[in-house]
Structure formats: C-alpha cells, structure tokens
C-alpha positions in Angstrom: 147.4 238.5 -14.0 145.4 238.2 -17.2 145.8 241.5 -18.5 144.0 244.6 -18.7 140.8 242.4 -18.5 142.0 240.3 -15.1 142.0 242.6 -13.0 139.3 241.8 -10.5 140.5 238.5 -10.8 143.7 239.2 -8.4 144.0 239.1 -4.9 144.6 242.7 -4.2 144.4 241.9 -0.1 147.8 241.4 -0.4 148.6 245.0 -0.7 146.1 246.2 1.7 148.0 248.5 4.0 150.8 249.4 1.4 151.5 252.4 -0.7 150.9 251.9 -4.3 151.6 253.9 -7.0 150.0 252.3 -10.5 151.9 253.1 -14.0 150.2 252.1 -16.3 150.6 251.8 -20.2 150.3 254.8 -22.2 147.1 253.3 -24.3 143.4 253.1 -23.6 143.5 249.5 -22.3 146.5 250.4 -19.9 144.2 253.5 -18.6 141.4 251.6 -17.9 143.5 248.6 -16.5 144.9 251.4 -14.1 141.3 252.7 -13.0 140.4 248.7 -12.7 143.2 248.2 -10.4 142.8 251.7 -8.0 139.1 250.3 -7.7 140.2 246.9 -6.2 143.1 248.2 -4.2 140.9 251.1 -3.0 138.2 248.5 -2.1 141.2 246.2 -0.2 142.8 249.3 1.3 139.3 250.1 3.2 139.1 253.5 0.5 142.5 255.0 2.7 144.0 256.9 0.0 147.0 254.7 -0.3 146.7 253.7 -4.0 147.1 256.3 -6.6 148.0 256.7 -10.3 150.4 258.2 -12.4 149.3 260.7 -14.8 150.8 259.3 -18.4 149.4 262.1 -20.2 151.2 264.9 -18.5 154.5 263.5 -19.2 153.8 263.6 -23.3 154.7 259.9 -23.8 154.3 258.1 -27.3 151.2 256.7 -27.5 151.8 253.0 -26.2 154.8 253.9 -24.1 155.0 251.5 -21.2 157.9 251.2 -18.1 159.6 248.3 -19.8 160.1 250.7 -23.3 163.4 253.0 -23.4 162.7 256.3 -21.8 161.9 258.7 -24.2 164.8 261.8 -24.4 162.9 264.5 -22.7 162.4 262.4 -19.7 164.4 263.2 -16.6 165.1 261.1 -13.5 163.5 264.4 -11.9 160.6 264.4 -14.4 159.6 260.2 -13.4 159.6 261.9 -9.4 157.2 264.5 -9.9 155.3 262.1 -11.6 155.0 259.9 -9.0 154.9 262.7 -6.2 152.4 264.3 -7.9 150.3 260.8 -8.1 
C-alpha cells in the first residue's frame, strides 16, 4: 500500500458496499493514515456511513501499539468488541 503516505494511491472501490472498521496504529502517522483511509472509503462508499474507526486512545494503548504487537494485559476480548461496536 505504501504506507501511511499511499493512501490515496489504493483502489478503495473495491470495498465500496462493505463494512469497514479501520485500526489503526497507535502513533500519529497511524492516526492520520486512518483519517486518510475513512476519506477515500467514504468517497467510494458514496459518504453511507459504512466505514468507521476505532478509537486507539480510549483503550490506553502504548504509544506505537499496533494489531500485530502482543495485546497489552488489561485488554479483554470484551474490551477489543466495544471497541469496534463503539466505532
């Protein structure tokens, strides 16, 4: 994909219709990766509403904390579904 910087360089059609739910990287260039990518599936969705993003900061994660990383103790199954429900 390129990175944080490639975003608008993806074909993002490809999701149009589909629920998405973006986690991103728990660091400024993940953040704005995240807003990057809900603008161009937003734009290939036709602005439905069926892209969103999780909220990193409410879960207290270490500061470039990302999905691949080892779940940090005080992280539940329970806690990653509100997470996403709350997306």
């Amino acid at each position: 994909m390129g990175g944080a910087q490639g975003t608008a360089k993806v074909n993002w059609r490809q999701l149009a219709g589909r629920e998405v739910i973006i986690w991103p990287d728990n660091d400024v260039a993940g953040k704005e990766a995240a807003k990057s990518i809900l603008q161009e599936l937003n734009k290939a969705n036709g602005f439905s509403g069926l892209a969103s993003v999780v909220d990193t900061k409410s879960l207290a994660l270490p500061e470039k904390w990302d999905l691949a990383d080892k779940i940090p103790e005080h992280i539940t199954l329970e806690t990653i579904k509100e997470a996403i429900n709350n997306s």
